[in-house]
GUDRENDREN-57092 format. One record per residue (C-alpha): x, y, z; residue in three letters. Coordinates in pm, 1 decimal. Each point is the difference from the previous one (the first is absolute). Last residue first. Layout:
BEGIN
@x=X; y=Y; z=Z; type=Ala $
...
This chain:
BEGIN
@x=2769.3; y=-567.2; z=-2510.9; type=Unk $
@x=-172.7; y=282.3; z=-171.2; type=Unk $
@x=-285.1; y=-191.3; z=-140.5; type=Unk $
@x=-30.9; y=-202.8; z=405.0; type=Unk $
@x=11.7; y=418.6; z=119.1; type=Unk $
@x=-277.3; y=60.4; z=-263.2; type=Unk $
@x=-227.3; y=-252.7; z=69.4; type=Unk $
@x=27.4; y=54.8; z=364.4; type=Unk $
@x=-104.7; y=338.3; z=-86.5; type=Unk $
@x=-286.9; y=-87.4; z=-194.2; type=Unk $
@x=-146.8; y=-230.5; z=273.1; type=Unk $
@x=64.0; y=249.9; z=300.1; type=Unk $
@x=-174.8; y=215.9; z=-220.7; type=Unk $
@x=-326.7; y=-164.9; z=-59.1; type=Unk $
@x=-38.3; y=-111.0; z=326.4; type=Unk $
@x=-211.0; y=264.2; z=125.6; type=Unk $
@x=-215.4; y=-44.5; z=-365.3; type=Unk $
@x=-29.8; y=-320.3; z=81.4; type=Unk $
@x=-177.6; y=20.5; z=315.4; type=Unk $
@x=-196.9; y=254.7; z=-132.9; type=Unk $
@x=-143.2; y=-244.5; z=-225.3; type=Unk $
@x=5.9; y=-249.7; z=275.3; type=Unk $
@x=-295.3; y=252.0; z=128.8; type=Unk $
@x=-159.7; y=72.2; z=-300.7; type=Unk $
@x=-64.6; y=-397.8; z=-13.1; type=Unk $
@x=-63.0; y=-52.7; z=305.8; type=Unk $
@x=-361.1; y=160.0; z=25.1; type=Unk $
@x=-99.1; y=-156.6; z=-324.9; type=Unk $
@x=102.3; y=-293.4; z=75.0; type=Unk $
@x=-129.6; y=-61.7; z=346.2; type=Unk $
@x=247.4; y=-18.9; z=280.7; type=Unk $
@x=-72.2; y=308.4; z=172.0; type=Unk $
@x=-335.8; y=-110.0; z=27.3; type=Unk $
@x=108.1; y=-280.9; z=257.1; type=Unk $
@x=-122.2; y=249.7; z=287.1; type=Unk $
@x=-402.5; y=-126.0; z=-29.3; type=Unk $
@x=-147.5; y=190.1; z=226.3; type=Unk $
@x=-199.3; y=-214.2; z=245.7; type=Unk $
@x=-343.4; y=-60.0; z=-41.8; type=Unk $
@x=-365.0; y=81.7; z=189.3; type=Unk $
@x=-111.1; y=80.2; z=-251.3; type=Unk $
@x=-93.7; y=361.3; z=211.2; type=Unk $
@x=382.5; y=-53.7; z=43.6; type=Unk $
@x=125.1; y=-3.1; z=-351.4; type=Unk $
@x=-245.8; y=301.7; z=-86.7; type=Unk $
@x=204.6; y=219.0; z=253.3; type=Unk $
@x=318.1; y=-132.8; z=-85.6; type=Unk $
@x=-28.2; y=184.1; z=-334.7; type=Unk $
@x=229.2; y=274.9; z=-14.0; type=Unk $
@x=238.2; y=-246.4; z=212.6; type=Unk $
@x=66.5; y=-206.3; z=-323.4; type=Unk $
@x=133.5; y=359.1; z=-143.0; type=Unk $
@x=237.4; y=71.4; z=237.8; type=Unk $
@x=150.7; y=-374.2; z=13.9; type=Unk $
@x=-10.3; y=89.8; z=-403.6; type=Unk $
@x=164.3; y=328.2; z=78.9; type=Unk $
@x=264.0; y=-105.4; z=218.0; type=Unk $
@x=149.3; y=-286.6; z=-223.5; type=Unk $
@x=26.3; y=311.6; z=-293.6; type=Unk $
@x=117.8; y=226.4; z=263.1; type=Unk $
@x=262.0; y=-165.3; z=178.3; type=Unk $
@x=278.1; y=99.4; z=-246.5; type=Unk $
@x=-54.9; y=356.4; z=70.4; type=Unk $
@x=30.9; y=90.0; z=370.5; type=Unk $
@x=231.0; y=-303.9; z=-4.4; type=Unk $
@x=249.3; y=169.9; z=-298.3; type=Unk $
@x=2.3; y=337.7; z=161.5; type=Unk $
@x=119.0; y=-133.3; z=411.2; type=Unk $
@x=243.8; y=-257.4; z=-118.7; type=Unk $
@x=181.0; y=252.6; z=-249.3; type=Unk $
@x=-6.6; y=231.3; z=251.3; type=Unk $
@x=166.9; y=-277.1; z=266.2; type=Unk $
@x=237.7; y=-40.0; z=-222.2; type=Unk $
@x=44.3; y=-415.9; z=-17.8; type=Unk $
@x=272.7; y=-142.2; z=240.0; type=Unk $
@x=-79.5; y=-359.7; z=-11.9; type=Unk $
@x=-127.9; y=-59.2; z=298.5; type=Unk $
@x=-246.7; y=288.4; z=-59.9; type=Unk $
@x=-80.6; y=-146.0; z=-301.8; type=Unk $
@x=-102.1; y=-322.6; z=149.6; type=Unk $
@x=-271.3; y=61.7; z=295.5; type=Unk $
@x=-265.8; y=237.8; z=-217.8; type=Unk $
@x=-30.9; y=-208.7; z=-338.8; type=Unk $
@x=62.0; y=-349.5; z=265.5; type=Unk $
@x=-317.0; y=129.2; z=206.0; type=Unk $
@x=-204.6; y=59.6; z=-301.7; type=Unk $
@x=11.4; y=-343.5; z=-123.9; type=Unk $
@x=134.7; y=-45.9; z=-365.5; type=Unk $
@x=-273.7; y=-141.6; z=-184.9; type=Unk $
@x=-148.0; y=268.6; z=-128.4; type=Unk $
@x=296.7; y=134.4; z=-190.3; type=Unk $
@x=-46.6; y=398.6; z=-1.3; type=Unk $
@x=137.4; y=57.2; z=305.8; type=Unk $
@x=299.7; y=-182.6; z=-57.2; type=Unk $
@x=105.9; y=97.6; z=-378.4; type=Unk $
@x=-45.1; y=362.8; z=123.0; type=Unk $
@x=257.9; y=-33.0; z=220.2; type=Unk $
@x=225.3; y=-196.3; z=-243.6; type=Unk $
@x=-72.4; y=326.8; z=-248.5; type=Unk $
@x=110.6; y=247.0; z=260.7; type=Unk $
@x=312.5; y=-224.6; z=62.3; type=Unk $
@x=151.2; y=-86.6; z=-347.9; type=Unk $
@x=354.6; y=155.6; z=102.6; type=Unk $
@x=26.4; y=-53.1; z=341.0; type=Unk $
@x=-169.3; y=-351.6; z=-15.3; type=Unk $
@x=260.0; y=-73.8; z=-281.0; type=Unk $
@x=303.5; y=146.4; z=192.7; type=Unk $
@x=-158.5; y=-219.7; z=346.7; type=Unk $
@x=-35.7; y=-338.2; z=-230.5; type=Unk $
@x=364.2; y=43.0; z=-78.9; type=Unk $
@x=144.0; y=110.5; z=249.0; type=Unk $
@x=-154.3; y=-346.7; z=165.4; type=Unk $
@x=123.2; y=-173.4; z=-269.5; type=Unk $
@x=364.6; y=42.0; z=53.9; type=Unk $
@x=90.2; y=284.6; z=235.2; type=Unk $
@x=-143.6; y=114.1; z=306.4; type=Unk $
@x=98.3; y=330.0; z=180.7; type=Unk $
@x=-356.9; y=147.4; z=-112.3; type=Unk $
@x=-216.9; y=-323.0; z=94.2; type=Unk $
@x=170.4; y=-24.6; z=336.6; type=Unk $
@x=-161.8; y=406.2; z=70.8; type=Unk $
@x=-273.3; y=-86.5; z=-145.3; type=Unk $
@x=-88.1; y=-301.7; z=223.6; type=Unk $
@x=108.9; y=168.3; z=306.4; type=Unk $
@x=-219.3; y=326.2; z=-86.5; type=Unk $
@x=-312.3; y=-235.2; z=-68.7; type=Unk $
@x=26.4; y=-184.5; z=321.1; type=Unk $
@x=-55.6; y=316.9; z=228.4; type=Unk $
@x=-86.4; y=376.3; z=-166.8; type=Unk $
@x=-84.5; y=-193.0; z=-355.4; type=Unk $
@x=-259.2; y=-220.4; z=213.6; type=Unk $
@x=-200.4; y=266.1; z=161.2; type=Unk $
@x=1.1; y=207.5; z=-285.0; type=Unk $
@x=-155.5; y=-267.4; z=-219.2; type=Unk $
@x=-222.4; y=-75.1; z=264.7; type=Unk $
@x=-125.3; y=389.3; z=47.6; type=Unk $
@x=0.9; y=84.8; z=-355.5; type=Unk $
@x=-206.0; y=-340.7; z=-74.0; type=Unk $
@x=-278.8; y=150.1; z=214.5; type=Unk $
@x=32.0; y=332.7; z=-118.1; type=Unk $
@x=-48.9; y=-102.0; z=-360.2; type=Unk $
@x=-298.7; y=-289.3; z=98.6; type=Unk $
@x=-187.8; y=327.7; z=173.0; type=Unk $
@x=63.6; y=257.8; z=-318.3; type=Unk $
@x=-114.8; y=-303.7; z=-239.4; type=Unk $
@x=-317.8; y=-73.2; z=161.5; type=Unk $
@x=-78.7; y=342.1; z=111.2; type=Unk $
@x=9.5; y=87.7; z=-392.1; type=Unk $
@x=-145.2; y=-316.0; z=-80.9; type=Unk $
@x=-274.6; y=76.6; z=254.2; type=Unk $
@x=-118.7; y=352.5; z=-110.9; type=Unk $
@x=28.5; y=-63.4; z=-372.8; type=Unk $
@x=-232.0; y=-381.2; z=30.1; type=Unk $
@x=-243.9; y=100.0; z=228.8; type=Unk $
@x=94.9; y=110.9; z=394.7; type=Unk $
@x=-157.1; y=-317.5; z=225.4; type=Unk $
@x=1.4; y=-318.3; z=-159.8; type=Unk $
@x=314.5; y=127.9; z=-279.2; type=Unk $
@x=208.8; y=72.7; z=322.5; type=Unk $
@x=-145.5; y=-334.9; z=155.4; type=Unk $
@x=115.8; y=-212.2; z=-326.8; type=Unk $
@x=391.3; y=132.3; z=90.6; type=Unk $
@x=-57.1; y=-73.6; z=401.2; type=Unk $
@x=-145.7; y=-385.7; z=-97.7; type=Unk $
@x=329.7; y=-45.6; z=-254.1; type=Unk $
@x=236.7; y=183.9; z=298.0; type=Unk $
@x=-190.7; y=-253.9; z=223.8; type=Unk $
@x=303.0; y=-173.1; z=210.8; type=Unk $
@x=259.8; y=183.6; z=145.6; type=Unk $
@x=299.6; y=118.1; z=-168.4; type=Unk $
@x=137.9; y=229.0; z=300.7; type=Unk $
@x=58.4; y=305.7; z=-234.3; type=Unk $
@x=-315.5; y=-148.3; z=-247.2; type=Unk $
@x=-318.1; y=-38.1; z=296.4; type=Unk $
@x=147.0; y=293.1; z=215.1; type=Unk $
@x=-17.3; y=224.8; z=-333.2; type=Unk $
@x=-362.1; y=-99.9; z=-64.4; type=Unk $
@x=-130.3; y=55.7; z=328.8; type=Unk $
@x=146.3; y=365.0; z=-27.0; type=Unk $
@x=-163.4; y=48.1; z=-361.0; type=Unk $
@x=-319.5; y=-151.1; z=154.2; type=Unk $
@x=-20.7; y=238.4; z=271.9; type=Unk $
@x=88.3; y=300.9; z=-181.3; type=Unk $
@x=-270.9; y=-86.3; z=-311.1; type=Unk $
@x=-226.1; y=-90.4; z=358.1; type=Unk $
@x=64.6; y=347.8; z=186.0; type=Unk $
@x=2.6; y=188.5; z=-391.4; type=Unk $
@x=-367.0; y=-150.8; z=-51.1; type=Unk $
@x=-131.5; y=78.0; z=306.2; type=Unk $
@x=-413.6; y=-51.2; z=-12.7; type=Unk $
@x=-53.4; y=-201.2; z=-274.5; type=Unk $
@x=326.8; y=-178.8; z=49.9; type=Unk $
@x=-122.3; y=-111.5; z=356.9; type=Unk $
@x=-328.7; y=-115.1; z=-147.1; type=Unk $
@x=173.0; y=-171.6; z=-264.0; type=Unk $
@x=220.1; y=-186.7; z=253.2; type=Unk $
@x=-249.2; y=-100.8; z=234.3; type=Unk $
@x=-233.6; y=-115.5; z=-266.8; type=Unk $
@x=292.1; y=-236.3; z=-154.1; type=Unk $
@x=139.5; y=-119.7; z=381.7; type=Unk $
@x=-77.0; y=-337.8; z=-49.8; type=Unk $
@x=11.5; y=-0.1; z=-368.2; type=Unk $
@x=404.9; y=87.5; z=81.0; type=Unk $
@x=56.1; y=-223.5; z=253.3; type=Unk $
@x=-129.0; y=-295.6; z=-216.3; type=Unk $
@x=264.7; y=210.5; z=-326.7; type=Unk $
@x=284.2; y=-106.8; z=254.5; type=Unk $
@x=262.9; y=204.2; z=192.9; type=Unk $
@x=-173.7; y=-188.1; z=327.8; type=Unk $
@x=97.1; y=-402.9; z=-42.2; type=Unk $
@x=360.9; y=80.8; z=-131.4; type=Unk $
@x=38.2; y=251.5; z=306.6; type=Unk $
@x=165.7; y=-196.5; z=254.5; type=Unk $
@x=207.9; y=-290.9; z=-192.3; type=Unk $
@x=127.4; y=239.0; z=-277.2; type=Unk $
@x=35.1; y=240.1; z=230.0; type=Unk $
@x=241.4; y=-94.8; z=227.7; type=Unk $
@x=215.4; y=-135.8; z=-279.7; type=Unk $
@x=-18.4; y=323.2; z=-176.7; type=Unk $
@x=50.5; y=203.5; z=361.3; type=Unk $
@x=319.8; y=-229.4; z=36.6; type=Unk $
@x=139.2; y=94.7; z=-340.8; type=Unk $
@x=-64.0; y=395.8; z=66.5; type=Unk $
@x=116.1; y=-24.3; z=307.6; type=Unk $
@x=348.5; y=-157.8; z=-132.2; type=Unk $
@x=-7.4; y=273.3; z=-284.8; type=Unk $
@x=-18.0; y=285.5; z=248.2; type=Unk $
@x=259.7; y=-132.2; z=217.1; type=Unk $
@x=272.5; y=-74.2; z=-271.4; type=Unk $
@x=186.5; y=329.0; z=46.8; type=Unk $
@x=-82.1; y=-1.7; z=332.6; type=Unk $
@x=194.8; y=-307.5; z=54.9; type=Unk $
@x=276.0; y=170.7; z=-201.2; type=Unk $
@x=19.8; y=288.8; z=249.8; type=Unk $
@x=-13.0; y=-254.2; z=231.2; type=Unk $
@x=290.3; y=-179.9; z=-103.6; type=Unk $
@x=220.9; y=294.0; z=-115.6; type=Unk $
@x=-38.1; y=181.9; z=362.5; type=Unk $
@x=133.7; y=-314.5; z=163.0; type=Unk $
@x=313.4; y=-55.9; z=-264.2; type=Unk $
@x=15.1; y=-243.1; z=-262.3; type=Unk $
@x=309.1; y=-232.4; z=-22.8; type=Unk $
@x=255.4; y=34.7; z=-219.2; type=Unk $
């Protein structure tokens, strides 16, 4: 049966908002890789503290706003953008803009792929049999803690945590909860390495982003990791006991 005039463009719209969001990303990654940079932040360093001094809720707006652009059309600098909110509001202030900016960012791509390719996928995943019911039951069932999982996991890039739940039909509430809080740890330490950009620069340094790999910052964060995987492990144990 072939698809009717009205059902191809309403599914073309469907899709729309992901398909500018991908073309935006790969817009951006060529146009604005050389100015979301920490050299475009020293540059502007006085200008920004000045500004700050004098309108704090204008620049906290301003940054938030910035910050949202930078993670709904995955541009480059989200790692510069977290440091920046630690550079210019302290370590509270700017992990709390931080995380509320990266939250409404993924939001926005996460809805804007469940309302196009994400509602296709689903909707094939939920009439499938075989493995695929399978893998959809067990996302169903352990999903909160599979969210967690990947935002806590440092090495799983931010753009897949945002892009492949909503193909997969997570709840968007459960998406929305378990991102404002599994970012924090990784936020905080981005947070906390902008708290003292201002000494880097009069060195005339560069932060030094690889702290999230050191021991004894990694460490409590795989901790958590396991502790979100914790029970999908025991009740996998339990089913393969049952069986």
């Amino acid at each position: 049966m072939k698809a009717t005039p009205d059902q191809s463009g309403n599914r073309f719209l469907r899709h729309m908002p992901l398909m500018l969001i991908l073309c935006v990303a790969l817009i951006g990654s060529f146009a604005l890789r050389d100015y979301l940079t920490f050299d475009t932040l020293r540059a502007n360093r006085e200008a920004l503290l000045a500004f700050r001094d004098q309108n704090l809720l204008g620049l906290a707006a301003g940054f938030v706003m910035l910050y949202v652009v930078i993670v709904a059309f995955s541009l480059p600098g989200a790692a510069v953008a977290s440091v920046t909110g630690g550079f210019l509001f302290g370590l509270t202030a700017g992990t709390m803009l931080n995380v509320l900016s990266a939250t409404i960012g993924a939001c926005a791509i996460f809805l804007a792929a469940r309302a196009g390719l994400g509602a296709t996928l689903s909707a094939k995943l939920d009439a499938s049999e075989g493995a695929a019911k399978r893998i959809r039951d067990g996302l169903r069932e352990h999903e909160i803690n599979v969210l967690l999982l990947i935002r806590l996991v440092p090495a799983v890039p931010f753009f897949v945590a945002n892009l492949l739940p909503a193909l997969v039909g997570v709840r968007f509430r459960n998406f929305l909860w378990t991102t404002a809080i599994g970012i924090i740890p990784g936020t905080i330490v981005f947070t906390w390495i902008g708290v003292g950009l201002g000494a880097v620069f009069d060195r005339g340094e560069t932060p030094d982003l690889s702290l999230l790999w050191e021991p004894h910052i990694l460490g409590p964060i795989l901790g958590l990791c396991v502790l979100a995987a914790l029970p999908i492990v025991i009740r996998l144990l339990r089913g393969r006991k049952e069986i």
